[in-house]
Structure formats: C-alpha cells, structure tokens
C-alpha positions as protocol buffer text, in pm:
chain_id: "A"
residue {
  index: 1
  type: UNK
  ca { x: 9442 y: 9676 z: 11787 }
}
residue {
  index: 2
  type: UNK
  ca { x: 9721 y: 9543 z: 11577 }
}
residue {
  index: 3
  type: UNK
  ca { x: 9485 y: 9540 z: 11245 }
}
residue {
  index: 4
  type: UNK
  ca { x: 9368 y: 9929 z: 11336 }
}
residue {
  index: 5
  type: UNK
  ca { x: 9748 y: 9998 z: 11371 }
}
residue {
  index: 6
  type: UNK
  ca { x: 9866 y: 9902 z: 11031 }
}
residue {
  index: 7
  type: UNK
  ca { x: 9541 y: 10015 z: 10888 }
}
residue {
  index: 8
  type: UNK
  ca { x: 9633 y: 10379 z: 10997 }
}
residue {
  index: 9
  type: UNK
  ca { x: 9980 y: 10354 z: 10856 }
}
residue {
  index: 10
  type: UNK
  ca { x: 9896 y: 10178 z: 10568 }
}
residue {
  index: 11
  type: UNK
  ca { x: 9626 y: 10492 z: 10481 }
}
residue {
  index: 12
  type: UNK
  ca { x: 9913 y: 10737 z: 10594 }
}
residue {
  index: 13
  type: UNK
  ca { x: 10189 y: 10557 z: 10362 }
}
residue {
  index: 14
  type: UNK
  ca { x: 9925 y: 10601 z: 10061 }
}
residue {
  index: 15
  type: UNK
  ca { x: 9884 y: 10991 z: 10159 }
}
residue {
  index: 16
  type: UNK
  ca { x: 10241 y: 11047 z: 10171 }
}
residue {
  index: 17
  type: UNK
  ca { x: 10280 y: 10897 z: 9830 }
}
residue {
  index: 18
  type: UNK
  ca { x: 10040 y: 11129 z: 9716 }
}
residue {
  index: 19
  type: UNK
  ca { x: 10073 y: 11510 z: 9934 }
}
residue {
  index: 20
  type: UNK
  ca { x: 10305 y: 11622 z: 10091 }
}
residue {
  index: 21
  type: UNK
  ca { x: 10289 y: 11653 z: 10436 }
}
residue {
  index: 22
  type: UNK
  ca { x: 10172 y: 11996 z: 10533 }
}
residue {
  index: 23
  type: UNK
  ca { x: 9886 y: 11907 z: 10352 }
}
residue {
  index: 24
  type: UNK
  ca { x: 9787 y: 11620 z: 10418 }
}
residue {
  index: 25
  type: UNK
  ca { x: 9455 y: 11582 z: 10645 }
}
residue {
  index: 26
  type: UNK
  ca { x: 9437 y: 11418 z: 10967 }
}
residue {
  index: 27
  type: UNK
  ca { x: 9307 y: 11048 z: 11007 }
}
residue {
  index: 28
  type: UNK
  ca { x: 9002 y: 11164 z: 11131 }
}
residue {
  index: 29
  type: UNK
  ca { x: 8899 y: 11342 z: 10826 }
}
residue {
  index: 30
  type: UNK
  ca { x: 8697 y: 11172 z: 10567 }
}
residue {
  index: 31
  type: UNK
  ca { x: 8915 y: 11007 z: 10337 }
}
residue {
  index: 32
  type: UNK
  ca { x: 9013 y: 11207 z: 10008 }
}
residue {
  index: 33
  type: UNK
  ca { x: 8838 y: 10973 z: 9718 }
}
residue {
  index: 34
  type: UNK
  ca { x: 9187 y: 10995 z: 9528 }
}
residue {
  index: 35
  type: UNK
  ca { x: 9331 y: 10788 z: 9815 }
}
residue {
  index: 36
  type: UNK
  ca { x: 9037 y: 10573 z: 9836 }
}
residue {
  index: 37
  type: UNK
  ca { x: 9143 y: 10488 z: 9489 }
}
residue {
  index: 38
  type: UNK
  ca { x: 9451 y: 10401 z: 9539 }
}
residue {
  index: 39
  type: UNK
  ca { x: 9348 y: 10201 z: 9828 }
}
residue {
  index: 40
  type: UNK
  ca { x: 9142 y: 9994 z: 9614 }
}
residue {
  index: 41
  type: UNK
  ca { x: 9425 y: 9954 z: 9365 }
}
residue {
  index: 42
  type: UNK
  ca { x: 9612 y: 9832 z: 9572 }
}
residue {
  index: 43
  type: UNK
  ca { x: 9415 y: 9573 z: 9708 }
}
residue {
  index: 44
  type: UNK
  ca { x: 9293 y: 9449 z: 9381 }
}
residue {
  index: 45
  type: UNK
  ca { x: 9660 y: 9329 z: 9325 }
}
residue {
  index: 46
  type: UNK
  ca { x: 9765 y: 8974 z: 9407 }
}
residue {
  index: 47
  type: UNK
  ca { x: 9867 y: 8877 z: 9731 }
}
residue {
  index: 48
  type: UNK
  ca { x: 10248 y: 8834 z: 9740 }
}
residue {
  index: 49
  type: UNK
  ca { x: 10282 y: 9225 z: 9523 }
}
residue {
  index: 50
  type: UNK
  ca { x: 10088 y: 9353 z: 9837 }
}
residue {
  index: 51
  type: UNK
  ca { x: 10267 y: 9185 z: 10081 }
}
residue {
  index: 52
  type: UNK
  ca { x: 10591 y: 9300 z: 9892 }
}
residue {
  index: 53
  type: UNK
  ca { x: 10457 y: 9664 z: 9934 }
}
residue {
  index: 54
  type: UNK
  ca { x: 10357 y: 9657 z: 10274 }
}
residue {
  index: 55
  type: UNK
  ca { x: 10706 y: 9498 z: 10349 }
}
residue {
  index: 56
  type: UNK
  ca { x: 10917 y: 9783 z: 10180 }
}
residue {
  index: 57
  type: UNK
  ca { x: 10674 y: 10049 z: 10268 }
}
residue {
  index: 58
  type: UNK
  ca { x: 10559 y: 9998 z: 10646 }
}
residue {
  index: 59
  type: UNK
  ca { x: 10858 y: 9770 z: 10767 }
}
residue {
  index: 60
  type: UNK
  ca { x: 11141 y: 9926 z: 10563 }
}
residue {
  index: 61
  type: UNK
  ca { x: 11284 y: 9642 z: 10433 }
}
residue {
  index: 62
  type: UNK
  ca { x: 11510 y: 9694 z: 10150 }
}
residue {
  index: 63
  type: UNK
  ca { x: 11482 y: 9482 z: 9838 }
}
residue {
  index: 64
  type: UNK
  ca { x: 11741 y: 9193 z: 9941 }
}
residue {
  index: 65
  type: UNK
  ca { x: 11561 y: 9149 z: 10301 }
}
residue {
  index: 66
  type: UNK
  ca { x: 11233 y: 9098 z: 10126 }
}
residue {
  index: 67
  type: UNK
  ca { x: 11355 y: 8880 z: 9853 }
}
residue {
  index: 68
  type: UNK
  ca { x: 11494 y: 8649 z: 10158 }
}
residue {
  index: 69
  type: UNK
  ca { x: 11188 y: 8634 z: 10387 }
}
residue {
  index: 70
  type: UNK
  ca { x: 10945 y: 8583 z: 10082 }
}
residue {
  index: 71
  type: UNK
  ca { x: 11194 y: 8297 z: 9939 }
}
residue {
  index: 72
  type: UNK
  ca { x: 11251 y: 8542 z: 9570 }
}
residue {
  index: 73
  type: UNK
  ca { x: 11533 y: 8678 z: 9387 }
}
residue {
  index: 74
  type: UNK
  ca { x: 11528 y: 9069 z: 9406 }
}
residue {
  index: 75
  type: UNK
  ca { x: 11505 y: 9109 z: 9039 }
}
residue {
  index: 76
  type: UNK
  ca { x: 11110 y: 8947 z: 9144 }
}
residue {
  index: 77
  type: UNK
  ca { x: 11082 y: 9172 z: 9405 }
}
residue {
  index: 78
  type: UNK
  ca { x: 11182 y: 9517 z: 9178 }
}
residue {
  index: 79
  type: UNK
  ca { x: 10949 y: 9347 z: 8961 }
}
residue {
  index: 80
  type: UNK
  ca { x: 10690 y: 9329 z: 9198 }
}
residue {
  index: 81
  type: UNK
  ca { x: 10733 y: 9709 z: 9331 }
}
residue {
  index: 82
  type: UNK
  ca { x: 10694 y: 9857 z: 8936 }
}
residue {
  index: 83
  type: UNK
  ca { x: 10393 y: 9668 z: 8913 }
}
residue {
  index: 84
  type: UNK
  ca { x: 10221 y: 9818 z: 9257 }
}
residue {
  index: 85
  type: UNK
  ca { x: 10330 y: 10123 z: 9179 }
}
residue {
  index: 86
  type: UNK
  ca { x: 10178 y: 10114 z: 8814 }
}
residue {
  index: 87
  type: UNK
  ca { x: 9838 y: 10032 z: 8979 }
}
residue {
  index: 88
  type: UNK
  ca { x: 9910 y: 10373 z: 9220 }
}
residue {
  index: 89
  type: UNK
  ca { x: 9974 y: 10582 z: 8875 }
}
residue {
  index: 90
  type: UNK
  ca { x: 9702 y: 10430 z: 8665 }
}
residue {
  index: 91
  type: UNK
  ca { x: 9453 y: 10472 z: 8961 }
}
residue {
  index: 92
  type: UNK
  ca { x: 9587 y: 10855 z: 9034 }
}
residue {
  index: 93
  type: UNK
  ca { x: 9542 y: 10929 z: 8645 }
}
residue {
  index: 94
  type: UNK
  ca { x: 9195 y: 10801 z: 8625 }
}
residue {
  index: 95
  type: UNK
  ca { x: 9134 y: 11007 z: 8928 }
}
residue {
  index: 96
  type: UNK
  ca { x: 9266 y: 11329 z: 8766 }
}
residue {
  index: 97
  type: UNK
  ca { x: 9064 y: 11258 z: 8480 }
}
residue {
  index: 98
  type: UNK
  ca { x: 8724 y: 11202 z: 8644 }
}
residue {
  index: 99
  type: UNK
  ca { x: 8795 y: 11498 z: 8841 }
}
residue {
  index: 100
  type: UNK
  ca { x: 8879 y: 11690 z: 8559 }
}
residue {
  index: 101
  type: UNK
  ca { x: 8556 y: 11640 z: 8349 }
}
C-alpha cells in the first residue's frame, strides 16, 4: 500500500512540475508520454540525487534537513537538486522536440 502511495505522489509531483493544475489529468488516465519521460529521467539518476529529490519534493524537507539525515553539507545537496532537475529539462526538451517533428 505504502509503495502504491508514494508511487501516486511521486507521478503527481512530476505533473505538477510540468502543468498546471487545472490541467492536469487524473491518475487514472493513461500517463502523458512527456511525464513518462521524465519519470525515466529520473530514475536513471544515481541513488542518493533521487533520494535527495524525493526528500525535498514528497517530504518537504528543506535543504539543511536533508543535508543532516543523508550525512552532506547543503552545498551537496543544492548540488544534487540542479543536477535532477537538469535531467527533468533535458528530458522535457527532447520531448518537445520529438513531438515537434
């Protein structure tokens, strides 16, 4: 139940990132393929950048509480964030320009 639960707000934090949210479809839609892409961006990256997402995203932690818990200064964590949200932009371009063809 647990795993289902952060799977749906996991898919709903990646939405809001990318529509705002009168538009954004229900979770029982079929997933938009610009989402799915981000999805898999994001879990191509290395462990400790997701867990530093999921951390500042889904639990609201702010930079210093993370940088505590995951035993890192919070210039790492900052560092960390830029880099998942690089993979996000890259994979939202290459979206834009498949679609765009």
């Amino acid at each position: 139940m647990a795993d289902n639960n952060m799977a749906a707000r996991f898919a709903r934090t990646i939405r809001n990132l990318l529509v705002p949210l009168p538009v954004v479809p229900s979770c029982d839609e079929d997933v938009d393929p610009e989402i799915r892409r981000v999805e898999q961006a994001i879990a191509r990256l290395p462990k400790r950048t997701r867990e530093v997402f999921m951390m500042h995203r889904f639990d609201d932690l702010g930079y210093d509480h993370i940088a505590y818990r995951l035993d890192m200064s919070e210039k790492a964590v900052e560092q960390e964030m830029v880099r998942v949200l690089r993979a996000i932009r890259k994979a939202r371009e290459d979206h834009a320009r498949e679609f765009s063809k």
